[in-house]
N, CA, C and O of each residue as an XYZ file, in Angstrom:
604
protein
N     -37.629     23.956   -180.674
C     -37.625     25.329   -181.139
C     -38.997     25.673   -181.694
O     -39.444     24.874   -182.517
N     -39.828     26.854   -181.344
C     -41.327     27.346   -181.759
C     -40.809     27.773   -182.995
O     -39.779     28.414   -183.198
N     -41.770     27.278   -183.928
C     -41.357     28.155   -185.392
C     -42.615     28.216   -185.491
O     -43.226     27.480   -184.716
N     -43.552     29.197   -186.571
C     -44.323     29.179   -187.237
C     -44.363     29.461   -188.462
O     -43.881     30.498   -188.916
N     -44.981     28.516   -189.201
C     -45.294     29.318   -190.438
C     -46.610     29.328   -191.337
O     -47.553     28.581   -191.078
N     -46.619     30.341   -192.556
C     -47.461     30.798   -192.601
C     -48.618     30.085   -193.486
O     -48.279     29.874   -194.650
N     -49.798     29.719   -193.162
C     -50.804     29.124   -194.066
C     -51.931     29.619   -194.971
O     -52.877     29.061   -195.527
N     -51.379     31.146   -194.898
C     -52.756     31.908   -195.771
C     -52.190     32.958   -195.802
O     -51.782     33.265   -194.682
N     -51.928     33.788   -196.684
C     -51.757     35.064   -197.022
C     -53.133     36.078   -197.506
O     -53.949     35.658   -198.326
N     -53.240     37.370   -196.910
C     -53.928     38.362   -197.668
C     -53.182     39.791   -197.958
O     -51.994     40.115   -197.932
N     -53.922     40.229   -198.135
C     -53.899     41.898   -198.487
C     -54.798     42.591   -197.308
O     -54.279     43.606   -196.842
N     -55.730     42.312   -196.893
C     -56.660     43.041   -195.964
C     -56.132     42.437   -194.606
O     -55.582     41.337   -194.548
N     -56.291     43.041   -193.807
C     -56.470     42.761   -192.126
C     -58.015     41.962   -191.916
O     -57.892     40.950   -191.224
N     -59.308     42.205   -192.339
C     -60.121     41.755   -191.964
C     -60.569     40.302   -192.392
O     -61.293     39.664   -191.628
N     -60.130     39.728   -193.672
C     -60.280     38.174   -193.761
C     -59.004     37.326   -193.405
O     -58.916     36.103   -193.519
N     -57.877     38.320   -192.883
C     -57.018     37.474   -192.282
C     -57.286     37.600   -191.149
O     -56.825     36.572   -190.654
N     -57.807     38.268   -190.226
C     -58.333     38.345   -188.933
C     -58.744     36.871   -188.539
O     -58.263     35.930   -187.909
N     -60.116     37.234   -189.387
C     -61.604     36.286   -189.301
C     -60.822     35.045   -189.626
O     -61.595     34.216   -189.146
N     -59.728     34.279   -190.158
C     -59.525     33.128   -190.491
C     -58.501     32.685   -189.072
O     -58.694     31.680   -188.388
N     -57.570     33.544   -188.884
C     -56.877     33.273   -187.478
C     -57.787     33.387   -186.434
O     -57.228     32.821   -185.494
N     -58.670     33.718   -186.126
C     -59.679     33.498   -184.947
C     -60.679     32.395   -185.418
O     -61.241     31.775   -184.516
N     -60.985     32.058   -186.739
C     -61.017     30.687   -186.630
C     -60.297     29.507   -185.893
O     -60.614     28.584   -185.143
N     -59.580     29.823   -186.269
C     -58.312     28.657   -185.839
C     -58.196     28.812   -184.765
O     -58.369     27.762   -184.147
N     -57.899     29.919   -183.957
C     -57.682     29.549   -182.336
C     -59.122     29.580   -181.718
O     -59.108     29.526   -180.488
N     -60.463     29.660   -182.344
C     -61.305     29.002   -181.951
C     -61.253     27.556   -181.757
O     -61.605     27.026   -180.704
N     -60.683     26.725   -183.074
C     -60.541     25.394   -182.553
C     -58.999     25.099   -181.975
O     -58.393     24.174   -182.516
N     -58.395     25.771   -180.999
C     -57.717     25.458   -180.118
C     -55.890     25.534   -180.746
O     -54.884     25.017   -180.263
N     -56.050     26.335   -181.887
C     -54.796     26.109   -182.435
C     -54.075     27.455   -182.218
O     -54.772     28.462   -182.334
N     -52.841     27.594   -181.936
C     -52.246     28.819   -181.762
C     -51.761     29.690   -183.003
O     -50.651     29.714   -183.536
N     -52.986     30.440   -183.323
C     -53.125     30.854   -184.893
C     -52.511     32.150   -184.662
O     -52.908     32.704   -183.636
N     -51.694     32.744   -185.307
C     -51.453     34.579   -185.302
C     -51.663     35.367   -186.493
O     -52.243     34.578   -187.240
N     -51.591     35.963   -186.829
C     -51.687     37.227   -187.834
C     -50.267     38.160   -187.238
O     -49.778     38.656   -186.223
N     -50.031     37.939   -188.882
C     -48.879     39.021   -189.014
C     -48.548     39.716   -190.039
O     -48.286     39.229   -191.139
N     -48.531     41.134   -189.708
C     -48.399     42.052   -190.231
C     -47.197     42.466   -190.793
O     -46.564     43.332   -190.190
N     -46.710     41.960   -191.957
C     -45.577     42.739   -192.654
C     -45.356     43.966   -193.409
O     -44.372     44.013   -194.147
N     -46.338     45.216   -193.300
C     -46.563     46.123   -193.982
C     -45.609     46.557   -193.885
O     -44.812     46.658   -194.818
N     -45.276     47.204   -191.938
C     -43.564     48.137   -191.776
C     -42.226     47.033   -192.627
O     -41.230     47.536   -193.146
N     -42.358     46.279   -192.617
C     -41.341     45.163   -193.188
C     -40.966     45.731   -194.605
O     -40.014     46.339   -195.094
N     -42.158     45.247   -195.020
C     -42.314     45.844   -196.948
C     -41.955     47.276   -197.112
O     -41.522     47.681   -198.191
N     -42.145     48.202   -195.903
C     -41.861     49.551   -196.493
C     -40.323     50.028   -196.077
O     -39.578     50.740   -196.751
N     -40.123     49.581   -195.097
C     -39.008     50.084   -194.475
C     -37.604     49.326   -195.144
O     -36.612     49.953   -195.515
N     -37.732     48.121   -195.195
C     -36.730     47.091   -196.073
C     -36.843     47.271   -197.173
O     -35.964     47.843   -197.817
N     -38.048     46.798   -197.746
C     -38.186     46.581   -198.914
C     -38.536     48.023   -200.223
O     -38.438     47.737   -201.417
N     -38.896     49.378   -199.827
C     -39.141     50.314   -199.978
C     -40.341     50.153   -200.981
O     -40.489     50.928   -201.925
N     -41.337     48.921   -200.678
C     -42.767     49.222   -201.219
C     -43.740     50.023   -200.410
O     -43.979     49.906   -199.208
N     -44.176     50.723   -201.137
C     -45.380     51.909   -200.072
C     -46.616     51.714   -200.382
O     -47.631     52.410   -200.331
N     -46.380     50.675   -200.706
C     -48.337     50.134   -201.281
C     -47.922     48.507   -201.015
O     -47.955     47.770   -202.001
N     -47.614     48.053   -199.976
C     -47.679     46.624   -199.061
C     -49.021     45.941   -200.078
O     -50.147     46.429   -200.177
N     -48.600     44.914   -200.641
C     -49.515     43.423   -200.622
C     -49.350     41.945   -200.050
O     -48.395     41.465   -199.439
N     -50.382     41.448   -200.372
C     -49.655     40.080   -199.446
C     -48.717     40.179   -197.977
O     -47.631     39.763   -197.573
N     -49.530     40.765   -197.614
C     -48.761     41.690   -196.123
C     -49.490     40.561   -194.667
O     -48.980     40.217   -193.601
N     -50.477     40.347   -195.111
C     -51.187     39.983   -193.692
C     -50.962     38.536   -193.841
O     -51.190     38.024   -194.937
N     -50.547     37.838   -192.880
C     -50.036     36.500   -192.791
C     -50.752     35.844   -191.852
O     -51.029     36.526   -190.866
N     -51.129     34.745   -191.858
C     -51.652     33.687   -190.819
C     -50.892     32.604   -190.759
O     -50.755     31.776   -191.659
N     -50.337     32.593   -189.585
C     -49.375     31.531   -188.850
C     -49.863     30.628   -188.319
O     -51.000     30.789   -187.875
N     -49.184     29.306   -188.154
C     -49.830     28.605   -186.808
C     -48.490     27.528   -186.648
O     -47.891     27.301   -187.699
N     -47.949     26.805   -185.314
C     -46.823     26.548   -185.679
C     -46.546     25.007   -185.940
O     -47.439     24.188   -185.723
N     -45.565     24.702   -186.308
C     -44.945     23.624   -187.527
C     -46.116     22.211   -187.438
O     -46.804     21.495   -188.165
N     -45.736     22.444   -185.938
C     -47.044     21.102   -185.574
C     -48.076     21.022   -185.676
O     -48.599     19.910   -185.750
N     -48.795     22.155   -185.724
C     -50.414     22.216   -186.424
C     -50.554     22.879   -187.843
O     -51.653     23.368   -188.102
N     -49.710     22.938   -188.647
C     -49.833     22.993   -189.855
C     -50.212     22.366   -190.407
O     -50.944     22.920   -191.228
N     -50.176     21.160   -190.530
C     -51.186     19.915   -191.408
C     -52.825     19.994   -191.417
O     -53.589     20.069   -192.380
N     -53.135     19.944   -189.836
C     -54.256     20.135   -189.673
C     -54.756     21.507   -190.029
O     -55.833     21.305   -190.590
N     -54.517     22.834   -189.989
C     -54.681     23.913   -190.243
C     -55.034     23.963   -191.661
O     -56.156     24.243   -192.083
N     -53.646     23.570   -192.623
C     -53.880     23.211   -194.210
C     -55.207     22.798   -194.297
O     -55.963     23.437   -195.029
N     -55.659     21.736   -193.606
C     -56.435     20.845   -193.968
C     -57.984     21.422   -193.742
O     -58.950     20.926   -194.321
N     -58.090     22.655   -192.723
C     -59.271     22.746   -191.987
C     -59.525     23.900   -193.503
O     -60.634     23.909   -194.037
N     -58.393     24.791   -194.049
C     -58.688     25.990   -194.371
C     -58.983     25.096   -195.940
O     -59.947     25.625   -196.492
N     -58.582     24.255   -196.538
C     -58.872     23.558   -197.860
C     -60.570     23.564   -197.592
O     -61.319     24.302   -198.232
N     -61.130     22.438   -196.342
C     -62.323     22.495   -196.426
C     -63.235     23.452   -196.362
O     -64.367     23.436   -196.845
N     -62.441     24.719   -195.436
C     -63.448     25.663   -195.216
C     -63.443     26.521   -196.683
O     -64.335     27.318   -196.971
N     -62.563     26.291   -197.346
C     -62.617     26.530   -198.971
C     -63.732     25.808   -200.107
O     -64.548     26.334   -200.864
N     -63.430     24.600   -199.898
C     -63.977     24.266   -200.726
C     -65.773     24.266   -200.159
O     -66.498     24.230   -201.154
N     -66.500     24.296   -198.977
C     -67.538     24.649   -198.725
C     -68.180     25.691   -198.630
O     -69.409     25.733   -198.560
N     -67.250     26.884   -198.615
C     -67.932     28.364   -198.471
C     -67.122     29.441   -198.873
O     -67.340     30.650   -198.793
N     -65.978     28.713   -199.396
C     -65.159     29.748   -200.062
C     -64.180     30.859   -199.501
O     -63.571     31.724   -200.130
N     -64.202     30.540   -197.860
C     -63.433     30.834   -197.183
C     -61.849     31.924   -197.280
O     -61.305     32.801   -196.609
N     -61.694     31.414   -198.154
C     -60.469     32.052   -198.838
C     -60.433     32.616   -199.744
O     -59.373     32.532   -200.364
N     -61.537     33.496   -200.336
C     -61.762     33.789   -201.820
C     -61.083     35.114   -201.719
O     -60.917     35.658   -202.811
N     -60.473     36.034   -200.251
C     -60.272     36.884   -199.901
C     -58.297     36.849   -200.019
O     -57.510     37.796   -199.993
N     -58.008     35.195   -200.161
C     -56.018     35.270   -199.863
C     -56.005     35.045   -201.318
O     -56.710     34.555   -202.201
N     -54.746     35.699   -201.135
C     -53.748     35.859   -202.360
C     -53.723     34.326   -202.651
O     -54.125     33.646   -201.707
N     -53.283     33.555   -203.913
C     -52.685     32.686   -204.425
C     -52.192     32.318   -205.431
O     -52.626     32.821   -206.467
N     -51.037     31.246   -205.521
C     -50.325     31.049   -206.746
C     -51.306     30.877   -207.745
O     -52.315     30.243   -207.439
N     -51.205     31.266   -208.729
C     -51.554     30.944   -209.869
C     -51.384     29.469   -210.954
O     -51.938     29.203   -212.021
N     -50.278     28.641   -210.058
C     -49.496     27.711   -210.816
C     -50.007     26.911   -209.391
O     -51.237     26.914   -209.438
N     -49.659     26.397   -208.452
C     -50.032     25.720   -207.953
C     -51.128     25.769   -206.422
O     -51.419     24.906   -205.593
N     -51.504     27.206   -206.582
C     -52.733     27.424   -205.871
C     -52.243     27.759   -204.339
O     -53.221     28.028   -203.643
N     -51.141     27.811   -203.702
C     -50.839     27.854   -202.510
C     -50.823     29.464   -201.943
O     -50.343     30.434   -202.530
N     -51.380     29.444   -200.850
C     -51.217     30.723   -200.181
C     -50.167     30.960   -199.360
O     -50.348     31.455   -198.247
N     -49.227     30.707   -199.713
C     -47.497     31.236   -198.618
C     -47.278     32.120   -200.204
O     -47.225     31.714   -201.365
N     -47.204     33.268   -199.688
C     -46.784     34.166   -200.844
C     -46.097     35.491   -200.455
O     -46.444     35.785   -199.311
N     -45.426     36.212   -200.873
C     -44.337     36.890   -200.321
C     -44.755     38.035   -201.859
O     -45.143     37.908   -203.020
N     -44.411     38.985   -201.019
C     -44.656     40.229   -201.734
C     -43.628     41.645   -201.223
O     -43.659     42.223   -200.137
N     -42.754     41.932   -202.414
C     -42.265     42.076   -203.584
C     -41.337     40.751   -203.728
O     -41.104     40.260   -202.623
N     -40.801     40.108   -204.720
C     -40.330     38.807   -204.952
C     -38.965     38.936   -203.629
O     -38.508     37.907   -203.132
N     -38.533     40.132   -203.268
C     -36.927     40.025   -202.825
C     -37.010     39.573   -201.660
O     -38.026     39.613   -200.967
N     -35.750     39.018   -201.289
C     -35.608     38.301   -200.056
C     -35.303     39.460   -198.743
O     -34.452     40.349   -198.781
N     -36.281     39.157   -197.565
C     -36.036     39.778   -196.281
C     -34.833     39.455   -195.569
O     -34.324     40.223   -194.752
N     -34.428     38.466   -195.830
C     -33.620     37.507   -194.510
C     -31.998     37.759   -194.771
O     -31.055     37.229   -194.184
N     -31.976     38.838   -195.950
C     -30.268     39.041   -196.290
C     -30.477     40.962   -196.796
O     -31.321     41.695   -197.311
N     -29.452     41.013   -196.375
C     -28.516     42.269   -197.255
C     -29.327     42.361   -198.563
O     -30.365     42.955   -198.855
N     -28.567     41.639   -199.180
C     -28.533     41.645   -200.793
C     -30.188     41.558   -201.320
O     -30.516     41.372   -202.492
N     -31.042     41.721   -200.282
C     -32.505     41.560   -201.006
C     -32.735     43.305   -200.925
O     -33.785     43.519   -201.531
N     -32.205     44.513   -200.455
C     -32.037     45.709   -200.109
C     -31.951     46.184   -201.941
O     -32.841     46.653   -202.650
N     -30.500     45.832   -202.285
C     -30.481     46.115   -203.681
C     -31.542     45.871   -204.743
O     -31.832     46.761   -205.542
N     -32.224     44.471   -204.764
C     -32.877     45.104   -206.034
C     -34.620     45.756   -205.707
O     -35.397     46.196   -206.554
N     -34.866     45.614   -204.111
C     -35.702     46.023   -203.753
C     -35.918     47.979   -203.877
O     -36.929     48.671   -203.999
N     -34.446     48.327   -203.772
C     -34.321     50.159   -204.243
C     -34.149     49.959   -205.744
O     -34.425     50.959   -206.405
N     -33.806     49.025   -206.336
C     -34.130     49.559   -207.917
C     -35.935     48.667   -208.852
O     -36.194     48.552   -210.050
N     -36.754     48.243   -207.615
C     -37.900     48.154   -207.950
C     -38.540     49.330   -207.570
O     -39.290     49.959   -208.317
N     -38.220     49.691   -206.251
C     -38.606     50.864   -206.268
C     -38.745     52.417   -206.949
O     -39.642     53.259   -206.985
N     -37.411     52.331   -207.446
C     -37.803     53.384   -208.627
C     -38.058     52.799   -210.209
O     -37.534     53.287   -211.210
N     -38.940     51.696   -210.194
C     -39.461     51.390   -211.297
C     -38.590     50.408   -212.253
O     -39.076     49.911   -213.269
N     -37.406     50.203   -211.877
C     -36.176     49.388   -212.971
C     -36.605     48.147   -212.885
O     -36.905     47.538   -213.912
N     -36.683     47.696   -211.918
C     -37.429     46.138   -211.974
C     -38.706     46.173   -211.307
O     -38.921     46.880   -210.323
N     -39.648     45.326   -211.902
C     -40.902     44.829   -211.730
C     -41.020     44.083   -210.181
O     -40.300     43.187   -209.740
N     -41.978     44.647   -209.631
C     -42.304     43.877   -208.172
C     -43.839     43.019   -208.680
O     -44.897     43.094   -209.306
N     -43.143     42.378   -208.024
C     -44.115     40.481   -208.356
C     -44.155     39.936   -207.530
O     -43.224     39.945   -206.725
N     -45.326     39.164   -207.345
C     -46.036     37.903   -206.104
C     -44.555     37.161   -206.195
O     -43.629     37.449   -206.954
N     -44.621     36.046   -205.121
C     -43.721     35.038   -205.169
C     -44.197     34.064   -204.687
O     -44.809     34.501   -203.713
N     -44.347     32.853   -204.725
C     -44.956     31.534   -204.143
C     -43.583     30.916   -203.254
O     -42.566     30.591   -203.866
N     -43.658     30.820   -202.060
C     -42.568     30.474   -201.165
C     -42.949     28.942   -201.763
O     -41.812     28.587   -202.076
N     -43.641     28.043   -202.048
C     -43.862     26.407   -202.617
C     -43.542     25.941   -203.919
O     -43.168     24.816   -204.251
N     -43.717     26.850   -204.544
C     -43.013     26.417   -205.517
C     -42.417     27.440   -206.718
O     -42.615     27.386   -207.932
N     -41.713     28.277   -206.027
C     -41.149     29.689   -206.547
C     -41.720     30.292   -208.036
O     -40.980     30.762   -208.900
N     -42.871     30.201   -208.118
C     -42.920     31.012   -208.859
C     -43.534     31.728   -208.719
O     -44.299     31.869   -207.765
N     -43.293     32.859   -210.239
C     -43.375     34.454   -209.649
C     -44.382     35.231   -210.663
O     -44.538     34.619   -211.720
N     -45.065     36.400   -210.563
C     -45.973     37.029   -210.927
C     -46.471     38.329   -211.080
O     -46.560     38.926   -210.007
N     -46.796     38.908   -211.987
C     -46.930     40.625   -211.517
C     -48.237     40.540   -211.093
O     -49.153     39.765   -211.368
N     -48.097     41.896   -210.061
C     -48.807     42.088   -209.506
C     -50.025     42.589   -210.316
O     -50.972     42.640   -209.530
N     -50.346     42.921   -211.361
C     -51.281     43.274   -212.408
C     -51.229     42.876   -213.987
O     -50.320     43.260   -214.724
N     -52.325     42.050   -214.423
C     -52.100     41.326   -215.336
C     -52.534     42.424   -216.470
O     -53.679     42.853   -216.617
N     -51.269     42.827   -217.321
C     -51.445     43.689   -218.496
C     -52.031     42.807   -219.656
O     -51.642     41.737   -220.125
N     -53.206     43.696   -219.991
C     -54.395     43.045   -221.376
C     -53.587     43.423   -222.345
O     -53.540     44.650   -222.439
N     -52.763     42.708   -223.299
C     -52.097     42.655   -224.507
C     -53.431     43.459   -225.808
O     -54.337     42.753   -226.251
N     -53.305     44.742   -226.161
C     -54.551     45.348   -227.440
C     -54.589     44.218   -228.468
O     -53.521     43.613   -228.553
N     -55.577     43.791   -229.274
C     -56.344     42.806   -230.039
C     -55.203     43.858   -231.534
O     -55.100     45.012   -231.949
N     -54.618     42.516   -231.803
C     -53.699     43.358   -232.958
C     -54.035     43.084   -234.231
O     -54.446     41.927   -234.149
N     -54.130     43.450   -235.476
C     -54.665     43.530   -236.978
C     -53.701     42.668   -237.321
O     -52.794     42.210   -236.627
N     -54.004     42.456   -238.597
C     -52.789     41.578   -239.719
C     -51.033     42.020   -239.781
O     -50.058     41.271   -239.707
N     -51.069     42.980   -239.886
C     -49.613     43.634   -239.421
C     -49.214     43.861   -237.804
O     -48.330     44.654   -237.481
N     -49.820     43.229   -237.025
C     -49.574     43.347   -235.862
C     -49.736     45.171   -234.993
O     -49.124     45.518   -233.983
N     -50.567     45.882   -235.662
C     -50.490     47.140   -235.433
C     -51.791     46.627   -234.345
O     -52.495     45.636   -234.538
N     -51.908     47.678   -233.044
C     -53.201     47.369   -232.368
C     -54.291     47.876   -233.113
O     -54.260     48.988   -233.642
N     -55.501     46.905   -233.190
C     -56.663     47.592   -233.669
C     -57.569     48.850   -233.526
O     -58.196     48.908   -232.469
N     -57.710     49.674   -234.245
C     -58.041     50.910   -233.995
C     -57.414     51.866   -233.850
O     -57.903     52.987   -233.710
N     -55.842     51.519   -233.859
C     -55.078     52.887   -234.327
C     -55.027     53.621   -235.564
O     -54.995     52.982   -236.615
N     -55.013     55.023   -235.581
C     -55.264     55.652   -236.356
C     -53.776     56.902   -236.169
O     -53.214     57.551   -235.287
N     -53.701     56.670   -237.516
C     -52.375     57.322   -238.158
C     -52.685     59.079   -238.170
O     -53.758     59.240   -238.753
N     -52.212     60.173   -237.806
C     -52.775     61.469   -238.067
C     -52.271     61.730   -239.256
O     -52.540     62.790   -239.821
């Protein structure tokens, strides 16, 4: 059975491009895939992240892992994909809810109107993340934020 899955996540089309035509430069059957209609139509996000996917399938995944680590750690290759924060992996799924059922429909319409928070997800080791890291205000002795002023 062909499966693929995915070894790099972005946000842009153009450094997920450039990394899958790496790869089937060296002979590997690399794809790019686009989950934007996915995210909007299922999931009712209208601002798609972590949308652009690079595949390659089950059997050249090791080597793939392995080519995109080095092309990381020499030129930084990847400074462009999304990644966990906790254990650094780029399989990441964006809004946390599940595609593959029904029941990911529900809380995907009540993120959508704002009730729950849409967050990264690490398919490796599930954990999860907002998509924008809120700066907590520098708070005084009473915990009031600094520089508020009472009228």
């Amino acid at each position: 059975m062909e499966h693929n899955i995915t070894v790099a996540t972005f946000n842009d089309r153009a450094p997920a491009e450039k990394i899958a035509q790496r790869l089937r430069d060296l002979g590997m059957n690399a794809d790019l895939y686009d989950e934007s209609h996915e995210q909007k139509w299922k999931l009712f996000n209208l601002h798609p992240r972590a949308h652009m996917r690079v595949r390659v399938h089950t059997s050249e995944a090791g080597r793939a892992l392995a080519l995109l680590k080095e092309w990381q750690a020499t030129e930084g290759a990847l400074a462009d994909a999304v990644h966990c924060p906790e254990c650094g992996s780029s399989k990441i799924e964006f809004p946390q809810f599940s595609r593959r059922t029904l029941m990911g429909a529900l809380p995907a319409a009540l993120a959508a109107t704002g009730v729950i928070a849409q967050e990264y997800f690490c398919e490796d080791c599930n954990f999860t993340w907002p998509d924008e890291v809120k700066v907590e205000p520098e708070l005084d002795l009473l915990n009031w934020p600094k520089g508020l002023s009472l009228p």
